[in-house]
ROPA-753345 format. One record per residue (C-alpha): x, y, z; residue number from 1. Coordinates in nm, 4 decimals, decimal comma, m for minus. Example, Ala and Ser with C-alpha at 12.3 -4.5 7.8 and 13.67 -1.06 7.14 Angstrom:
ROPA-753345
+----------+----------+----------+-----+
!        X !        Y !        Z ! num !
+----------+----------+----------+-----+
!   1,2300 !  m0,4500 !   0,7800 !   1 !
!   1,3670 !  m0,1060 !   0,7140 !   2 !
+----------+----------+----------+-----+
***
This chain:
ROPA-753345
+----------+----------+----------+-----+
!        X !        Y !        Z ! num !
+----------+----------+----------+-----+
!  m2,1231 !   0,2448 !   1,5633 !   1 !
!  m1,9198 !  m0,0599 !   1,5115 !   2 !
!  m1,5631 !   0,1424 !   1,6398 !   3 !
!  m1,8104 !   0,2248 !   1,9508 !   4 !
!  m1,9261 !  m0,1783 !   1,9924 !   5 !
!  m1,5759 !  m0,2494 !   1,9890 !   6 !
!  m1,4495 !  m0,0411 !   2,1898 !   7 !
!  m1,6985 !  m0,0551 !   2,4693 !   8 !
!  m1,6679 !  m0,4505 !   2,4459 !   9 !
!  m1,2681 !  m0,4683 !   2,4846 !  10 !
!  m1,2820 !  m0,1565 !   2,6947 !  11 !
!  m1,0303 !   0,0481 !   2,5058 !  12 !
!  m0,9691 !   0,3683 !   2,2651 !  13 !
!  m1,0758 !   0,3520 !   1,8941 !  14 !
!  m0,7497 !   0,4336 !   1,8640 !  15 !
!  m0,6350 !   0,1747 !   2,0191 !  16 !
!  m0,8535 !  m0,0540 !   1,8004 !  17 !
!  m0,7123 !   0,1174 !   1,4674 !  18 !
!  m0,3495 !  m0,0106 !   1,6411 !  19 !
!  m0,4544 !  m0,3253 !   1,6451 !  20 !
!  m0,6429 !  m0,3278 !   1,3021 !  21 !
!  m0,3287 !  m0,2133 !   1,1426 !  22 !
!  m0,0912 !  m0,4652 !   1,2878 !  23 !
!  m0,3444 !  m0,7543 !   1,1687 !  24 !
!  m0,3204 !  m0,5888 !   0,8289 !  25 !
!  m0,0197 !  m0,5097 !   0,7503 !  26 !
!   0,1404 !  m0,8728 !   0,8822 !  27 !
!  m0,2065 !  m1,0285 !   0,7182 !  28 !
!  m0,3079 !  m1,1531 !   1,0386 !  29 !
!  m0,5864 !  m1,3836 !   1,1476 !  30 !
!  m0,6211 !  m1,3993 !   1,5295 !  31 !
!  m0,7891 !  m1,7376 !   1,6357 !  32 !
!  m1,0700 !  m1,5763 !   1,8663 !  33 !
!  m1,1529 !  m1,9383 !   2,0297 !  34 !
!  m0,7966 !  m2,0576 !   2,0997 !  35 !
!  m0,7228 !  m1,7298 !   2,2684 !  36 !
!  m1,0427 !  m1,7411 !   2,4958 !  37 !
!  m0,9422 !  m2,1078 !   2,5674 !  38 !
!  m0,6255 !  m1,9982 !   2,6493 !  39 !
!  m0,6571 !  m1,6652 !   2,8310 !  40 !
!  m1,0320 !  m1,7588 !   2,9707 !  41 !
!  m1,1501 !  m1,3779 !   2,8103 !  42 !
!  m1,0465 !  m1,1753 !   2,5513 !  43 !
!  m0,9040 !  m0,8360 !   2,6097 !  44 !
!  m0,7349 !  m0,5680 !   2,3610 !  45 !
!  m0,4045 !  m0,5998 !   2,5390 !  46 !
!  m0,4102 !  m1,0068 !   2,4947 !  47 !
!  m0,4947 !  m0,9863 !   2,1337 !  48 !
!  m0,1936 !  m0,6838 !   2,0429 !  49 !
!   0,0155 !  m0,9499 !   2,2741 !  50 !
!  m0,0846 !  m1,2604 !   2,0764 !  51 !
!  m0,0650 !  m1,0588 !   1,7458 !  52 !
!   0,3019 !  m0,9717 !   1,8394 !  53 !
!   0,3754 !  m1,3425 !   1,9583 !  54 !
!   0,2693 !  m1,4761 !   1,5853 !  55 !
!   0,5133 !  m1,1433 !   1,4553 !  56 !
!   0,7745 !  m1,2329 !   1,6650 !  57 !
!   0,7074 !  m1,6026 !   1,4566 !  58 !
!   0,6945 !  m1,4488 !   1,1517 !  59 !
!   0,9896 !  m1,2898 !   1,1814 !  60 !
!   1,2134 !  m1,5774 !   1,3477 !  61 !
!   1,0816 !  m1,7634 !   1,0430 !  62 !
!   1,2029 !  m1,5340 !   0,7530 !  63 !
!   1,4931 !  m1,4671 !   0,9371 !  64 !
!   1,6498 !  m1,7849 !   1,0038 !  65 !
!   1,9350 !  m1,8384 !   0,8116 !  66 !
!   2,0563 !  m1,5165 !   0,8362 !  67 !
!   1,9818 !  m1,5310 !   1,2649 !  68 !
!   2,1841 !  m1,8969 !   1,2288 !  69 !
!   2,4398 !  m1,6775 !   1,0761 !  70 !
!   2,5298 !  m1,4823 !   1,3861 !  71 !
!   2,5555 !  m1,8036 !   1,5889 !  72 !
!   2,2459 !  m1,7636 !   1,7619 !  73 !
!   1,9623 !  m2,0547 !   1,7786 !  74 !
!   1,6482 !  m1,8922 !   1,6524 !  75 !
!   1,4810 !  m2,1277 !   1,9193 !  76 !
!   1,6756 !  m1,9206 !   2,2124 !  77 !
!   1,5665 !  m1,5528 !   2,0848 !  78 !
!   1,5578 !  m1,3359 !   2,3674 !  79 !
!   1,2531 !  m1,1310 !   2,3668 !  80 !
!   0,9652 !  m0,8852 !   2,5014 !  81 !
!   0,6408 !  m0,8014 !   2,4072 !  82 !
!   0,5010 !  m0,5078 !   2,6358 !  83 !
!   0,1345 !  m0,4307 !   2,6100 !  84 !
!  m0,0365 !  m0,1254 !   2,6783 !  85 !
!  m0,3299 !  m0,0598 !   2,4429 !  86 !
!  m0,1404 !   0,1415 !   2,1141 !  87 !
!   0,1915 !   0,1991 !   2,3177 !  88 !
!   0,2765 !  m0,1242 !   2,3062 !  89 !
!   0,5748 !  m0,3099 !   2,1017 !  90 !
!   0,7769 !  m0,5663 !   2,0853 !  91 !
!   1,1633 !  m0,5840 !   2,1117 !  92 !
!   1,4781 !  m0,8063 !   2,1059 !  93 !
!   1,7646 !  m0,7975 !   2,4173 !  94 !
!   2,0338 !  m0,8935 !   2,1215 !  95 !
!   2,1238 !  m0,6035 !   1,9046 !  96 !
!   2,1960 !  m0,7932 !   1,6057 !  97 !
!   1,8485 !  m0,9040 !   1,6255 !  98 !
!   1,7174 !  m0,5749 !   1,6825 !  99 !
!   1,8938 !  m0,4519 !   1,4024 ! 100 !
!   1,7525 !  m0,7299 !   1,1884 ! 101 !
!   1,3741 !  m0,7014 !   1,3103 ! 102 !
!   1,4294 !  m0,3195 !   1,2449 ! 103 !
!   1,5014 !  m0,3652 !   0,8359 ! 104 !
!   1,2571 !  m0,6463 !   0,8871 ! 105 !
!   0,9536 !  m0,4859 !   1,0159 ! 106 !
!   0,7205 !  m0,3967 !   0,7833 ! 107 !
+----------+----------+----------+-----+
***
């Protein structure tokens, strides 16, 4: 009933909700519903997996950092892309050293 509420409310798959669940639990995620209505003016399935892979992106940048430094890159000037589309989406790096890294990173 709840997966239905959901699902019906973000207009989406429960599969697509289970995507989203997962990434939330396995970085131990807590999506600020507020900031993102303020921000977006509605919340949406795609916006949360988007924002969810903005704070991963973070996370990553964050653990990363000396080793990113390493390869003469400033972890401010990470090139990036976060594609949404309900449970297909994912987010990548254009520098293959940093794709290598997220890779062995990514939980």
């Amino acid at each position: 009933m709840k997966t239905r509420l959901l699902c019906d409310l973000l207009d989406c798959w429960y599969l697509d909700i289970n995507f989203l669940d997962d990434l939330l639990n396995t970085y131990e995620i807590d999506l600020d519903i507020d900031d993102i209505r303020a921000n977006f003016w509605k919340v949406d399935l795609n916006i949360l997996i988007y924002e969810t892979y903005e704070i991963i992106k973070n996370m990553f940048i964050n653990d990363k950092k000396d080793e990113i430094e390493s390869l003469w890159i400033d972890p401010n000037d990470i090139d990036y892309q976060i594609y949404t589309n309900f449970m297909d989406s994912h987010l990548w790096f254009n520098n293959s050293d940093i794709s290598e890294l997220y890779e062995k990173w990514e939980k």
